[in-house]
C-alpha positions, 0 to 999 in steps of 0.5 A: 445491484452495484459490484462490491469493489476492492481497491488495493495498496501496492508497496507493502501490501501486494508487493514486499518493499520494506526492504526497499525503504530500508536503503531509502534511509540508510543512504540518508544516515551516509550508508550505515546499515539501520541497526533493528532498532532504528528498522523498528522505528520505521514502523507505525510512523507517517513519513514525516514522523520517520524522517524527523525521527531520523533527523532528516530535514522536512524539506528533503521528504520530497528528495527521498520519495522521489530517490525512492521512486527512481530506485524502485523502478531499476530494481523492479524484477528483485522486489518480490509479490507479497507470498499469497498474494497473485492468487488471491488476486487472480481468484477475485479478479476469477470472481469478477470483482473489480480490483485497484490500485491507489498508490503513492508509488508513481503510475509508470512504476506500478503499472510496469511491475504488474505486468513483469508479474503478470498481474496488469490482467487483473486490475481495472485502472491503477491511481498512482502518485497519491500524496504521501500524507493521505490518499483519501483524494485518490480513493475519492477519485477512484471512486467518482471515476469508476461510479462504485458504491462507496457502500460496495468498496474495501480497501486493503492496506498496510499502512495507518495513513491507509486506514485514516485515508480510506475511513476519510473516503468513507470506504472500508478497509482490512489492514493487514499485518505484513507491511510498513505497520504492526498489529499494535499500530493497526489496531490503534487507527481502528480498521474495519478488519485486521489480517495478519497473513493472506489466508485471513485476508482471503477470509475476510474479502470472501465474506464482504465481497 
């Protein structure tokens, strides 16, 4: 009998990083501080949208992500573990759940973050560098590589593209409410489970894995 799996996202999930993305774009519109507004148009929205939003041209997507990429690994140790988070990671990891990570955050970047947090011990691989657009090719990956049951495997995100990613990679998923979507924005893309805050989210992965 297969191991059930859970594969995590990383900004927005395990890791606050909103506030991040916020200085993203408010050097785009020239350092002007977003207004809420403007901070509520970020959410529910892929990054193309976002940055068509803002008027940013399509061709500066790839700038911004990789500005964002270089921003995050300086500010490593001020981007906080999500509250809840490290325990309910180290009570699966206790459990023998294998966990991982699919990110569009580079590999290096989360890698070093995990262990300046003391989480590297938990993880089984870390797939970094998934498009921005879809990550069902790197869940897709994960799971050939790894041999899971894809029957066996949730993911957990924050996002909507997570949710159409891992239903593309005919995986499973509990959305949770604390990232770059609201619970409106959730519901919407149709997750197999919704959790607005760790204690829910502990609820649902102990009753499928």
């Amino acid at each position: 009998m297969s191991m059930p799996a859970v594969i995590f996202d990383f900004d927005g999930t395990i890791v606050d990083s909103l506030a991040g993305v916020i200085k993203v774009y408010e050097r785009v519109k020239g350092g002007r501080k977003l207004t809420k507004e403007e901070r509520r148009a970020l959410q529910n929205k892929s990054l193309l949208q976002i940055a068509l939003a803002m008027h940013i041209p399509k061709w500066k997507i790839l700038w911004l992500a990789a500005w964002g990429r270089r921003m995050f690994h300086k500010h490593l140790r001020s981007v906080n573990v999500h509250p809840g988070m490290t325990e309910l990671i180290a009570e699966l990891h206790k459990k023998g759940v294998p966990l991982y990570v699919v990110s569009s955050n580079r590999t290096a970047n989360v890698q070093k973050y995990l262990r300046l947090h003391e989480l590297d011990t938990f993880f089984e691989g870390v797939y970094g560098g998934a498009s921005f657009f879809s990550k069902a090719r790197a869940m897709n990956k994960l799971v050939a590589r790894e041999e899971l049951n894809r029957e066996e495997v949730w993911c957990v995100g924050d996002e909507r593209v997570d949710v159409r990613s891992a239903h593309a990679a005919g995986l499973k998923i509990v959305a949770v409410t604390w990232g770059y979507a609201d619970l409106a924005g959730l519901k919407a893309v149709k997750p197999d489970h919704l959790a607005k805050n760790t204690a829910e989210l502990r609820t649902a992965l102990r009753k499928y894995v």
